[in-house]
Each structure stands twice: as structure tokens, then as C-alpha cells.
C-alpha positions as CSV (number, residue, x, y, z in Angstrom):
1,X,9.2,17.1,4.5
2,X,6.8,16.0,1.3
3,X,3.2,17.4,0.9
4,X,1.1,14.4,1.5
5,X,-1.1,15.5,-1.2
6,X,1.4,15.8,-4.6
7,X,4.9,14.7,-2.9
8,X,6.9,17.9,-3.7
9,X,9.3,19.1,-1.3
10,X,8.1,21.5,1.0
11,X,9.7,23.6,4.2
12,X,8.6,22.2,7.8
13,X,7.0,25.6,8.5
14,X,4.9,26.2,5.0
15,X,1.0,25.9,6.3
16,X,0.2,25.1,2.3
17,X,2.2,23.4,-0.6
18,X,3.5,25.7,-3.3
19,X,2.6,22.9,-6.1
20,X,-0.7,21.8,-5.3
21,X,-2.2,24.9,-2.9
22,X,-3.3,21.9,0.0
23,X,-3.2,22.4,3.5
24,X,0.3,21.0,5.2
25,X,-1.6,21.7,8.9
26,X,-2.9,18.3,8.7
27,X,0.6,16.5,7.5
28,X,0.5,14.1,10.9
29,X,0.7,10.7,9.8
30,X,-2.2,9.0,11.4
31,X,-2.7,5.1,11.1
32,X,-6.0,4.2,9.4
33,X,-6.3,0.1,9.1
34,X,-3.7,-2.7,9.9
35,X,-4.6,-6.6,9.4
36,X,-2.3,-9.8,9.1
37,X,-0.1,-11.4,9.9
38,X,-2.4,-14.7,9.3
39,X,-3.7,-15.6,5.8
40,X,-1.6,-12.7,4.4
41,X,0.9,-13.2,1.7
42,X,2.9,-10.7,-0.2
43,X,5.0,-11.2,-3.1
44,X,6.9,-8.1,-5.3
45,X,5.3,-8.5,-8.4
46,X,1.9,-10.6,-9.8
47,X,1.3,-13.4,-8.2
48,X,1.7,-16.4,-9.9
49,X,2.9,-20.3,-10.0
50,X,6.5,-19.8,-9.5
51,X,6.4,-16.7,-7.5
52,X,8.3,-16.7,-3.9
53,X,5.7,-15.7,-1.5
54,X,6.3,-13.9,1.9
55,X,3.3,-16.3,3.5
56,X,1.9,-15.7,7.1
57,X,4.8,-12.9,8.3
58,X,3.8,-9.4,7.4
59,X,1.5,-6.9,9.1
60,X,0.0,-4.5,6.7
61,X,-0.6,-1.2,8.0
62,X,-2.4,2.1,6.1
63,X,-2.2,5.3,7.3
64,X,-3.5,8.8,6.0
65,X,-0.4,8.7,3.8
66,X,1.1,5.4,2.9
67,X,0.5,1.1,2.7
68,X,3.6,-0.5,4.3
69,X,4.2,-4.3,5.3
70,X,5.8,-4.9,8.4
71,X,8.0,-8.5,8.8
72,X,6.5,-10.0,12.4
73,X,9.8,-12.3,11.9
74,X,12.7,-9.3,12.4
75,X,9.9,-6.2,13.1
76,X,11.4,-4.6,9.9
77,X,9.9,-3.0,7.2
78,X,9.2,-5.3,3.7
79,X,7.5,-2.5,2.0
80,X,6.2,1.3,1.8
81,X,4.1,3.1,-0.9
82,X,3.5,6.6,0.1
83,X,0.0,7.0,-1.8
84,X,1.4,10.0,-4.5
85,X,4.1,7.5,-5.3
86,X,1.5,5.3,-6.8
87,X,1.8,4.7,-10.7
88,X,-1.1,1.7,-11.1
89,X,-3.1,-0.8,-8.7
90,X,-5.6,-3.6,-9.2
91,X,-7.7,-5.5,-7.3
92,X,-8.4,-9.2,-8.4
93,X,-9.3,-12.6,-7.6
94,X,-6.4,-15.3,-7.4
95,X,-6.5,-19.3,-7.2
96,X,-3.3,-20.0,-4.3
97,X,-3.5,-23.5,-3.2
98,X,-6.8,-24.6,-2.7
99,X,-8.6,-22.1,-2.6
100,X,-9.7,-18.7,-3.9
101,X,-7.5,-15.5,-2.8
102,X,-8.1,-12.1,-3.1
103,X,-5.2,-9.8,-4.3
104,X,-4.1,-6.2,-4.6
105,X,-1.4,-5.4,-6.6
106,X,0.5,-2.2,-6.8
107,X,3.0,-0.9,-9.2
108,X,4.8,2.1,-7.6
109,X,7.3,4.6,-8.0
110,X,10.6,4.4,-5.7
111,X,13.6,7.0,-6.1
112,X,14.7,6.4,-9.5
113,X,13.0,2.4,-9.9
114,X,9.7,1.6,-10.6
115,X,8.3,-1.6,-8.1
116,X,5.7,-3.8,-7.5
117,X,4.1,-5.2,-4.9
118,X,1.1,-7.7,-4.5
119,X,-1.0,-8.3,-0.9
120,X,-3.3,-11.5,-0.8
121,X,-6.1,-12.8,1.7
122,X,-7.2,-15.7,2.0
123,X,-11.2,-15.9,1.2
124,X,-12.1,-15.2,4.6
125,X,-9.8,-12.7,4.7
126,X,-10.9,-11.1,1.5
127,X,-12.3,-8.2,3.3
128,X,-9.2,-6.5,4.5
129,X,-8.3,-6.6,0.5
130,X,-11.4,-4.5,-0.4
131,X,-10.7,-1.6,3.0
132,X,-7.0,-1.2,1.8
133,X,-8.2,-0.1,-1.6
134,X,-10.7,2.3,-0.5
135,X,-8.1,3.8,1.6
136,X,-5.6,3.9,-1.0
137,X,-8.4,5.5,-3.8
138,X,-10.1,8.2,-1.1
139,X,-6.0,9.2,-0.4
140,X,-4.3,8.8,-3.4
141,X,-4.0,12.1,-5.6
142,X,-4.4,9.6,-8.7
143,X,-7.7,7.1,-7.8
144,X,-7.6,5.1,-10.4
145,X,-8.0,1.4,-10.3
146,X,-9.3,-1.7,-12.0
């Protein structure tokens, strides 16, 4: 099992992580916010002009302990961040189309690799941009963002 707080190792029956001194009595994943599929488009890196897009086919769901995209094509999983995994994140405005997108992208860390992964919503969408973040900052053990 991983603390949720610092991601060290830690025994199934420790009540607090030996790193970081946080409660493990609370360790139940518990999910927070989902939105998409519709107007959502990921991509695993910055957007940009000649960037393949995963467009209208992933659910994003955040819990109390990671973002994770889920393919509504073959119900599999595209993505997962576990929050103490995260190395940098951004929120920004992007032009897609015709018309103005908002995007957060996520540079993370994964075994031995280091990935990306940007989310974009559609204007009227834009909200569900803005709710992941504040999750992601009021869970991550490292809330920093642009």
C-alpha cells in the first residue's frame, strides 16, 4: 500500500506513515468529481497543431488520491496520476478548432519515466477544467501551479 500523502511504501496495518507522520486511517479512495465524455479531449503531451487527440471518448474521474481518464470506447483505463506522483501542472487557455478551449496539463512521474498528459474543455465546458485543478492543488503534497 502507498501513503496517500508522500507515496512511500507503507504496511496495510500502520495507522500513520513512517516518512511523512500522516494519518493512513483515512487511505479509502473516495471519488470526488467525474465529467466527460462530451467536449473532452486528451492528448499525452501539450496540445498543439499536429498533436493526435483522444476527442469525445474519455471520462475523467478525481478522487481523494488520483486524476485518471477512462476510454467509454473499451471501459479501460488511458491514464492515472496519483497526486504525490505529480512533478508540474498548468492550467491555460487553448485555440482547437473554432473556438477557445480550456486545458490542464500535467507532467508526472510513472515508475522510472516521466509523462505527460493534457485534459481540454470545450468553452462551455471550461468549468470542469478549473474543479479538477482545485482538487489536484488542495490533494497534492506539492500545490504548485501556473
Amino acid at each position: 500500500m502507498l501513503c496517500p500523502s508522500c507515496g512511500v511504501n507503507v504496511k496495510d496495518e500502520d495507522l500513520f506513515c513512517a516518512a511523512c507522520g500522516k494519518s493512513l486511517a483515512t487511505n479509502q479512495e473516495t471519488q470526488l468529481y467525474s465529467f466527460g465524455p462530451l467536449l473532452v479531449n486528451i492528448c499525452f503531451s501539450r496540445p498543439g497543431t499536429f498533436v493526435l487527440m483522444q476527442k469525445n471518448n474519455t471520462r475523467i474521474v478525481l478522487t481523494n488520491q488520483r486524476i485518471y481518464g477512462l476510454s467509454t470506447l473499451t471501459n479501460s483505463t488511458r491514464f492515472e496520476v496519483f497526486y504525490f506522483n505529480i512533478l508540474a501542472k498548468e492550467n491555460f487557455n487553448y485555440r482547437l478548432n473554432f473556438g477557445p478551449w480550456s486545458a490542464l496539463w500535467i507532467r508526472y512521474r510513472e515508475a522510472e519515466k516521466t509523462k505527460e498528459v493534457s485534459i481540454m474543455c470545450s468553452g462551455s465546458n471550461s468549468a470542469h477544467i478549473s474543479e479538477a485543478l482545485r482538487i489536484i492543488n488542495s490533494y497534492s503534497p506539492n500545490p504548485f501551479s501556473r
